[in-house]
DSSP file (Angstrom, degrees, kcal/mol; ACC not computed):
  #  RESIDUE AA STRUCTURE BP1 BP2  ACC     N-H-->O    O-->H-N    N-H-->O    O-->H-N    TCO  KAPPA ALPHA  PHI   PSI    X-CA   Y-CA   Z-CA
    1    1 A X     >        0   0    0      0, 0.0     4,-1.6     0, 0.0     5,-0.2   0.000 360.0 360.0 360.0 -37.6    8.3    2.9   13.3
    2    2 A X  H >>  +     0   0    0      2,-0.2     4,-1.3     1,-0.2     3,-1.0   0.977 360.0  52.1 -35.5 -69.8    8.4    6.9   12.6
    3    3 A X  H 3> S+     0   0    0      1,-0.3     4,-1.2     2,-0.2    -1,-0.2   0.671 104.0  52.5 -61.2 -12.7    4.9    7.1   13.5
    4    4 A X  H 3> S+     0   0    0      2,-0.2     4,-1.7     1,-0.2     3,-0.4   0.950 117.3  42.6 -88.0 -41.5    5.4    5.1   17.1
    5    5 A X  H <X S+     0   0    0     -4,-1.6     4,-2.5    -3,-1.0    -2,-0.2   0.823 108.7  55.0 -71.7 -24.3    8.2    7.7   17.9
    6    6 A X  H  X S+     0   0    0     -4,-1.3     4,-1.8     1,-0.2    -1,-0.2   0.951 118.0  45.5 -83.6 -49.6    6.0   10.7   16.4
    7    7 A X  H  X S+     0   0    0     -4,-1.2     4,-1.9    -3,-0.4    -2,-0.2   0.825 108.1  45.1 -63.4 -79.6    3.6    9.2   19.1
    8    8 A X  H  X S+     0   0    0     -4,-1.7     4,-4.7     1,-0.2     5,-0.3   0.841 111.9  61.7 -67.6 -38.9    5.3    8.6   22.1
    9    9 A X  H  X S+     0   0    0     -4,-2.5     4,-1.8    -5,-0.3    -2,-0.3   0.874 102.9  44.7 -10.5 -90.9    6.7   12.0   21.5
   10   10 A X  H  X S+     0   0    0     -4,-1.8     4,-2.7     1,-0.3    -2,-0.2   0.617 115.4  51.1 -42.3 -43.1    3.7   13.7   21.7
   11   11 A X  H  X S+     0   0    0     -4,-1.9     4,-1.6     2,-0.2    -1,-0.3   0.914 113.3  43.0 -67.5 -39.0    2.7   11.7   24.7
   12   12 A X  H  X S+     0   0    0     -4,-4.7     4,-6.0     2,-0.2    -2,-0.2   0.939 109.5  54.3 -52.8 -50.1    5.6   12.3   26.5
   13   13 A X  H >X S+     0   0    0     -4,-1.8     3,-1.2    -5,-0.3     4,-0.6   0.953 115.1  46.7 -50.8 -74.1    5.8   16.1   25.6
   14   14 A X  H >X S+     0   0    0     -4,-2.7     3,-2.4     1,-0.3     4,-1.9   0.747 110.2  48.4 -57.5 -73.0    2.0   16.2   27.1
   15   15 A X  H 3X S+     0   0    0     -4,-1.6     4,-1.5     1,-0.3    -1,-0.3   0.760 117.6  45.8 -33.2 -55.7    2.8   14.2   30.3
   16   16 A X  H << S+     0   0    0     -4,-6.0     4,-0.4    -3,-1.2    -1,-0.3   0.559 113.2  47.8 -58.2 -13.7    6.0   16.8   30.7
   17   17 A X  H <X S+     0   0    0     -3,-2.4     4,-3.1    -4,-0.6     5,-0.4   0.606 110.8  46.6-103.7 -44.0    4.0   19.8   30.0
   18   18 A X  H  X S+     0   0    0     -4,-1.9     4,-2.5     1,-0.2     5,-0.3   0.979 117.1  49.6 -80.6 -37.8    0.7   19.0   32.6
   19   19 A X  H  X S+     0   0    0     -4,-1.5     4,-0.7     1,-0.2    -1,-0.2   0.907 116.2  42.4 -74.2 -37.2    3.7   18.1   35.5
   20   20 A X  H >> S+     0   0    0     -4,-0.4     3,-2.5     2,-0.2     4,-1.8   0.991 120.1  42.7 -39.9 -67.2    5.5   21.5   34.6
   21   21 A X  H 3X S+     0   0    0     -4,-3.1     4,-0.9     1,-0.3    -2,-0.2   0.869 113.6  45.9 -64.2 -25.6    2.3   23.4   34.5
   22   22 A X  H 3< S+     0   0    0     -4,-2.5    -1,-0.3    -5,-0.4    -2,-0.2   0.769 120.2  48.6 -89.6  -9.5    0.5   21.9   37.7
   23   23 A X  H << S+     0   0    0     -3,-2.5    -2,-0.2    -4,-0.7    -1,-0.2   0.616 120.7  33.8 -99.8  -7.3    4.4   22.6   39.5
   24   24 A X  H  < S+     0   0    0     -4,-1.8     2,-0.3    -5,-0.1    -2,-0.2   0.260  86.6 128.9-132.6  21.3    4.8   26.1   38.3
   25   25 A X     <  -     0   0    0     -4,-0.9     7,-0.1    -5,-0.3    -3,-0.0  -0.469  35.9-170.0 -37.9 117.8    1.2   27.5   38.3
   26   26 A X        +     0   0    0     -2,-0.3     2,-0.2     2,-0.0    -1,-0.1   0.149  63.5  71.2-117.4  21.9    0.8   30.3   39.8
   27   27 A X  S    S-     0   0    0      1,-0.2     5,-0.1     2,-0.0    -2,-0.0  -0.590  97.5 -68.5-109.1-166.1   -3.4   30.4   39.7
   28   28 A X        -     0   0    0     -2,-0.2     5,-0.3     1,-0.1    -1,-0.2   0.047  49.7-103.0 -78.3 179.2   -5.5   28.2   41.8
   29   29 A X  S    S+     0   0    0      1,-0.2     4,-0.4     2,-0.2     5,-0.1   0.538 113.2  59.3 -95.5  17.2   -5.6   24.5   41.2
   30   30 A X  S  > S+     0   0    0      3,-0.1     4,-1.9     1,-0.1    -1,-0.2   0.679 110.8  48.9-105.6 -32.6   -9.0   24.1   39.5
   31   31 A X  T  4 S+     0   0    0      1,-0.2    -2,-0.2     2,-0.2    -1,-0.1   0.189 109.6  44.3-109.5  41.6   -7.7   26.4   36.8
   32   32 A X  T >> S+     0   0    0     -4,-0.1     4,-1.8    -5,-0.1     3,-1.1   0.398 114.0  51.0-105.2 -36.3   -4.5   25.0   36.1
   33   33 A X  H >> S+     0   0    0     -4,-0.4     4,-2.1    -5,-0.3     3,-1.2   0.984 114.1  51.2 -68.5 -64.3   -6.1   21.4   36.1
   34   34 A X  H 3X S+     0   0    0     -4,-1.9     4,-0.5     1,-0.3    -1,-0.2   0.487 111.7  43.0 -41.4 -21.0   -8.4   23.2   33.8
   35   35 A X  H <> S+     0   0    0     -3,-1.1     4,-2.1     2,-0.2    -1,-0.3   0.657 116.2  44.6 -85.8 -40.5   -5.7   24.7   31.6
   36   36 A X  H << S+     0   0    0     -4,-1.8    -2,-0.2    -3,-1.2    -3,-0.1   0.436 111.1  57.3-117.8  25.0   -3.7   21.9   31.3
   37   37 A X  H  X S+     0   0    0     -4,-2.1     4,-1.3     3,-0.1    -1,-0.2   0.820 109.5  45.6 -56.8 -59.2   -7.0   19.9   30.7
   38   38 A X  H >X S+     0   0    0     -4,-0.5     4,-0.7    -5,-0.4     3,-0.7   0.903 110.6  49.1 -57.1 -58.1   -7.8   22.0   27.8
   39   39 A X  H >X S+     0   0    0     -4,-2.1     4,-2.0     1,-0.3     3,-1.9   0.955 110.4  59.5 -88.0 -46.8   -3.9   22.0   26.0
   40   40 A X  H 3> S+     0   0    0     -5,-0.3     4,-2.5     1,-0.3    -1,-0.3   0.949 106.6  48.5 -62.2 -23.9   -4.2   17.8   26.5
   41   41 A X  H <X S+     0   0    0     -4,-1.3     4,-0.6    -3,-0.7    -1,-0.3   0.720 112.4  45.0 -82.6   4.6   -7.0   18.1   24.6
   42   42 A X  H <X S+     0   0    0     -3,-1.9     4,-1.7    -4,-0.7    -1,-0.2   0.679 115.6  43.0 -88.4 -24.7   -5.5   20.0   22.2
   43   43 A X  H  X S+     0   0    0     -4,-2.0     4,-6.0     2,-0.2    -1,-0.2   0.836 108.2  55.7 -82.0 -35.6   -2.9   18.4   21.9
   44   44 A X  H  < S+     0   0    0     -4,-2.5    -2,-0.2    -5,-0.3    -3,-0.1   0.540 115.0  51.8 -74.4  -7.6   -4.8   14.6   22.1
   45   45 A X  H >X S+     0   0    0     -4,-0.6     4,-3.1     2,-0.2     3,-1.1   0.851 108.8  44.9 -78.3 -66.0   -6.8   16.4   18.9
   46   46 A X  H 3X S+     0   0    0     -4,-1.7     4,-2.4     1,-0.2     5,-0.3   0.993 112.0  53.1 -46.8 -63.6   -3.6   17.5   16.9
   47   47 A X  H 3X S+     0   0    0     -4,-6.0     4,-1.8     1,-0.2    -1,-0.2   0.781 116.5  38.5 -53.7 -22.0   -2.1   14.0   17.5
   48   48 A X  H <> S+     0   0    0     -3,-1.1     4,-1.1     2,-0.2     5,-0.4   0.959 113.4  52.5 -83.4 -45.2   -5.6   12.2   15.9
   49   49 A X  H  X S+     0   0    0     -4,-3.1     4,-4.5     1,-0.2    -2,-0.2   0.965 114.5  43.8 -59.0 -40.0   -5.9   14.7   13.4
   50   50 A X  H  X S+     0   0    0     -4,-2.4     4,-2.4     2,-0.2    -1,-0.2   0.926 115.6  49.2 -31.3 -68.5   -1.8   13.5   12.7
   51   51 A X  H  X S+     0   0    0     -4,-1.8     4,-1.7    -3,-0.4     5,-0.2   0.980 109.1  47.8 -54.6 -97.3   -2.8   10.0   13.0
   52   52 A X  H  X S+     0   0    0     -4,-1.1     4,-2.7     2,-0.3    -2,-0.2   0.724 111.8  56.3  -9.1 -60.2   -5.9   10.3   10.5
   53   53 A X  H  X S+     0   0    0     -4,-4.5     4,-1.2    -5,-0.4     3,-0.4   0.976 111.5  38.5 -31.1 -87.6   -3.3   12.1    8.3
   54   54 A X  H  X S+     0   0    0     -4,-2.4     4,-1.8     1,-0.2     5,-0.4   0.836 117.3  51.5 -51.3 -41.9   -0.8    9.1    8.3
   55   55 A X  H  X S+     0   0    0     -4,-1.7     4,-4.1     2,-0.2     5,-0.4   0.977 109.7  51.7 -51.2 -53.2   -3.8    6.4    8.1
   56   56 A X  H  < S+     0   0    0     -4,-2.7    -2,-0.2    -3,-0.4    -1,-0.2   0.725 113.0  43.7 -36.7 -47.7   -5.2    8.4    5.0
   57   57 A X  H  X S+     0   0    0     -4,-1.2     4,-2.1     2,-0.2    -1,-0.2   0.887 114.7  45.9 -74.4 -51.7   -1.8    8.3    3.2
   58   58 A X  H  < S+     0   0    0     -4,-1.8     5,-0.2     2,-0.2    -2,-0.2   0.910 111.5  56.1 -61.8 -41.4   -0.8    4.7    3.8
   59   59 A X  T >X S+     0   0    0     -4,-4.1     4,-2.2    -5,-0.4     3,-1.2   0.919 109.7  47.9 -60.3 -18.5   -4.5    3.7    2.8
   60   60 A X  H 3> S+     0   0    0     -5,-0.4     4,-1.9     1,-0.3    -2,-0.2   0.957 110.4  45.7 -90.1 -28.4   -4.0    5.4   -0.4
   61   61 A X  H 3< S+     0   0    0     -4,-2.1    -1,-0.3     2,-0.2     4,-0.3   0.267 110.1  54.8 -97.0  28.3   -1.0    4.0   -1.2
   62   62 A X  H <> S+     0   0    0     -3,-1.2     4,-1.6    -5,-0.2    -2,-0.2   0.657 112.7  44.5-104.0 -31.4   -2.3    0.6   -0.2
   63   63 A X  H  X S+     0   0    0     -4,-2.2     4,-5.2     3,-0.2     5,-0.4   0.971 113.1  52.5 -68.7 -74.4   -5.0    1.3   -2.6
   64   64 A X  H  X S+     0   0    0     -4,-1.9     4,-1.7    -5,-0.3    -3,-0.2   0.818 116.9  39.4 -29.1 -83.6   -2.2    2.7   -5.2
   65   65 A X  H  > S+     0   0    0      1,-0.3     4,-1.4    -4,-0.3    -1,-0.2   0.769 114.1  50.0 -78.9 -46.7   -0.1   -0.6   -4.9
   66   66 A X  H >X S+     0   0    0     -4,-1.6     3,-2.1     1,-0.2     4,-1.5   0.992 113.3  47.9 -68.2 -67.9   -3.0   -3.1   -4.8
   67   67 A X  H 3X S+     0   0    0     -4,-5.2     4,-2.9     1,-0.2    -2,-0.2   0.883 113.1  49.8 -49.8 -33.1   -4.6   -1.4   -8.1
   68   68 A X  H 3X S+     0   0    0     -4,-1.7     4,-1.3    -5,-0.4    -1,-0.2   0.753 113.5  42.3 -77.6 -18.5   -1.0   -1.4   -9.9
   69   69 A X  H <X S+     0   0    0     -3,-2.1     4,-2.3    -4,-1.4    -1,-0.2   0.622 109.1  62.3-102.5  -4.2   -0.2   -5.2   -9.2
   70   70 A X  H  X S+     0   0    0     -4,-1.5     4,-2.5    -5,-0.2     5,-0.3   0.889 108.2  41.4 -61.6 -32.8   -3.9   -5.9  -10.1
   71   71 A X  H >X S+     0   0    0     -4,-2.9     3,-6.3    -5,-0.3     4,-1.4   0.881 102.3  70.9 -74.9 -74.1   -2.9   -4.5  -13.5
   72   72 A X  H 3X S+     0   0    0     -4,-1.3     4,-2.8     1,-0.3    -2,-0.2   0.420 107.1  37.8  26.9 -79.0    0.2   -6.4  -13.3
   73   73 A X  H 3X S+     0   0    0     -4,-2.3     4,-2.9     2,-0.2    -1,-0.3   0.613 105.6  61.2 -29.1 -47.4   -1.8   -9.4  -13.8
   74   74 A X  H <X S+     0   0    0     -3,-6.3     4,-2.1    -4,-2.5    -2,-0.3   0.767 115.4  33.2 -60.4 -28.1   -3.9   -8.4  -15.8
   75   75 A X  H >X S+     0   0    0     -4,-1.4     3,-2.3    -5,-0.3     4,-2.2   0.973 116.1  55.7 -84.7 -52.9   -1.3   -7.7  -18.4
   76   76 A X  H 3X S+     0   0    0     -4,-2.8     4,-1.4     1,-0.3     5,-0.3   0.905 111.7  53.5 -58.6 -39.5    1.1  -10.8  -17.2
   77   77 A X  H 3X S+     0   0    0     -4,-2.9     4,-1.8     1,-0.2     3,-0.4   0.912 109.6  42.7 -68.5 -21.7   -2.3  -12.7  -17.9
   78   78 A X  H <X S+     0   0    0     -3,-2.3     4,-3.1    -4,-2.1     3,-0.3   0.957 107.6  57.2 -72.2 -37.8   -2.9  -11.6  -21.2
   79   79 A X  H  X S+     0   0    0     -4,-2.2     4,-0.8     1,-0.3    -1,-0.3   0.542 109.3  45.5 -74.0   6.4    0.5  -11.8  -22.5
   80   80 A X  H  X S+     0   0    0     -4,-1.4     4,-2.5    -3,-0.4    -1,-0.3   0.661 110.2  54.7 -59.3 -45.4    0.7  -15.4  -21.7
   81   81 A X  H  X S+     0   0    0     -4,-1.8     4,-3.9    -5,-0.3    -2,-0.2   0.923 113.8  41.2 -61.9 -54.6   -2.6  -15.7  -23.2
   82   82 A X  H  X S+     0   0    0     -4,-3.1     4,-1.6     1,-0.2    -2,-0.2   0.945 117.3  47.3 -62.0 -37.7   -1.0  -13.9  -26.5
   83   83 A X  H  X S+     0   0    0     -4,-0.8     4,-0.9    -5,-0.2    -2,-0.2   0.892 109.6  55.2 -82.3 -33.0    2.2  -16.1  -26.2
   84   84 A X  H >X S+     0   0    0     -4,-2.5     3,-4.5     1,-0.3     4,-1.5   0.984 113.5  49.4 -49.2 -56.6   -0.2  -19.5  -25.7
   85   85 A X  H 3< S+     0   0    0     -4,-3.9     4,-0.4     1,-0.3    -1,-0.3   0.590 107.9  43.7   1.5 -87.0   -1.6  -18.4  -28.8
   86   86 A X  H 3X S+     0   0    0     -4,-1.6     4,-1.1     2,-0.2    -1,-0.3   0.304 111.7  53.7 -56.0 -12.2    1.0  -17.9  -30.6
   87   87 A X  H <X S+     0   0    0     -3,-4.5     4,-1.4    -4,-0.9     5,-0.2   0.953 107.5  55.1 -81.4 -65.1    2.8  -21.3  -29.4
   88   88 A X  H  X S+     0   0    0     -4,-1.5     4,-1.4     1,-0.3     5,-0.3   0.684 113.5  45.1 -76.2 -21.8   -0.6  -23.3  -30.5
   89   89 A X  H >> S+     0   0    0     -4,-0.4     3,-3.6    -5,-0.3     4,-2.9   0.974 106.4  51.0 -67.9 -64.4    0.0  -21.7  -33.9
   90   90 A X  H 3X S+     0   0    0     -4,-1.1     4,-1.5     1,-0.3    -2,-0.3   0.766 107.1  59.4 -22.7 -69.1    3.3  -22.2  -34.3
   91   91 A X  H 3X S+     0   0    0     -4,-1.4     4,-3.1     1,-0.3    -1,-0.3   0.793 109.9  46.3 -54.8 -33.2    2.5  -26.0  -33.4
   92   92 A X  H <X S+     0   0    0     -3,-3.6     4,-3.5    -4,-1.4    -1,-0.3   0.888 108.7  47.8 -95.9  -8.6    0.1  -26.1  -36.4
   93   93 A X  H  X S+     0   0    0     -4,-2.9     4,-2.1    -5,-0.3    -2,-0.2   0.975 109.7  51.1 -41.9 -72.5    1.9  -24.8  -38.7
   94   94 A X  H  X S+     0   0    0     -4,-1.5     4,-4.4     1,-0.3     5,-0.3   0.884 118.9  48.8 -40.6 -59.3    5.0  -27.1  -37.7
   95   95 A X  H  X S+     0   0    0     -4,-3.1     4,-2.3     1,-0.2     5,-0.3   0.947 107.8  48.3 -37.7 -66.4    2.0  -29.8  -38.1
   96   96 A X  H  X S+     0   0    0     -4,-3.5     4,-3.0     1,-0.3     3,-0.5   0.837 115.8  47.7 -48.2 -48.1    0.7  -28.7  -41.3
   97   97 A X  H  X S+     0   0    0     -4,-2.1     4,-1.9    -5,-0.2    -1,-0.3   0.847 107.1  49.9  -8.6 -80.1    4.2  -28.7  -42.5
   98   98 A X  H  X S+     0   0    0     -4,-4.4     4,-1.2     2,-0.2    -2,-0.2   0.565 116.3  47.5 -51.8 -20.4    5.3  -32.0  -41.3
   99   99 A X  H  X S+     0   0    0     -4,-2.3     4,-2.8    -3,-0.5     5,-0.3   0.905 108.5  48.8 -87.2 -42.2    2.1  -33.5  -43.0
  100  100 A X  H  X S+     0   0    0     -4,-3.0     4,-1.6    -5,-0.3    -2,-0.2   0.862 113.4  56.6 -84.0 -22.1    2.3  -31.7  -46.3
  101  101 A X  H  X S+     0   0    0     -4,-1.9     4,-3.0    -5,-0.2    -1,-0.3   0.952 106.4  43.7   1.2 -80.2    6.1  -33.1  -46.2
  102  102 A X  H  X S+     0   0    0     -4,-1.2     4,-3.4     1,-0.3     3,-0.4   0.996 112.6  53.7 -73.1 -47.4    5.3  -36.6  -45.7
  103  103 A X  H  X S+     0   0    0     -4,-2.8     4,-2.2     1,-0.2    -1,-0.3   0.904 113.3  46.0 -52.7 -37.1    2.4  -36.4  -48.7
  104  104 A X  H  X S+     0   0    0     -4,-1.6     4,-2.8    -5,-0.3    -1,-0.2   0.952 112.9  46.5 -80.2 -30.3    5.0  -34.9  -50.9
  105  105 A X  H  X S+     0   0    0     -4,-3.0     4,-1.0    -3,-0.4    -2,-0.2   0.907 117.5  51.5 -72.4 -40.1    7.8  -37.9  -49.8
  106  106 A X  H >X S+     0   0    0     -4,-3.4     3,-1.6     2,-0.2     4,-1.2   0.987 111.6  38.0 -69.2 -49.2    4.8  -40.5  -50.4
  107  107 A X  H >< S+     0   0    0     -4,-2.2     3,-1.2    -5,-0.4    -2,-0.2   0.977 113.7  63.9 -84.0 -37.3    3.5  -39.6  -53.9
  108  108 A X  H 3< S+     0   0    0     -4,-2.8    -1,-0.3     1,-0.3    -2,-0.2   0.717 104.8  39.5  24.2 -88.8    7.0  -39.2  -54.4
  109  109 A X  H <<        0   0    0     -3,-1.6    -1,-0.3    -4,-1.0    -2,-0.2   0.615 360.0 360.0 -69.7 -17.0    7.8  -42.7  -53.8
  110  110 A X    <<        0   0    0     -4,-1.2    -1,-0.2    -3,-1.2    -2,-0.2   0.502 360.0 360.0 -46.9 360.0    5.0  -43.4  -55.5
């Protein structure tokens, strides 16, 4: 939303600037159209190079943001990957436990 005001600004300012210059010119009119040819392009030049600026920055932090929730992922998948792990041990343990249990409660009874 900055950049649409930064924008319209600039357009406005130029549009206010050639109706000034082409009412208060004091040369002929092919070189005042010519002048205030020249300063719209100058201006319509600063505003890309502006523009180019603000595209350049947003890509990079688009870049920046997508790389950082790619790691994000990465990590959230591994630690789930360590935690699976660690559950499916824990479960044999618990097994191995529970088995060597009941063999001690059977010979036991035995």
């Amino acid at each position: 939303m900055k950049a649409d005001k930064i924008i319209l600004g600039v357009l406005g300012g130029v549009a206010v600037g050639a109706l000034l210059g082409v009412l208060f010119a004091p040369e002929k009119g092919d070189k005042t159209r010519k002048k205030i040819m020249d300063k719209s392009n100058d201006y319509a030049d600063e505003l890309k190079d502006k523009l180019d600026t603000l595209l350049g920055t947003i890509n990079k932090k688009y870049e920046k943001i997508w790389s950082e929730g790619e790691n994000l992922i990465a990590e959230g998948k591994s630690k789930f990957g360590d935690a699976k792990h660690e559950g499916e041990t824990l479960i044999a343990e618990g097994k191995s436990k529970f088995y060597d249990a009941k063999n001690e409660i059977k010979n036991t009874s035995i």
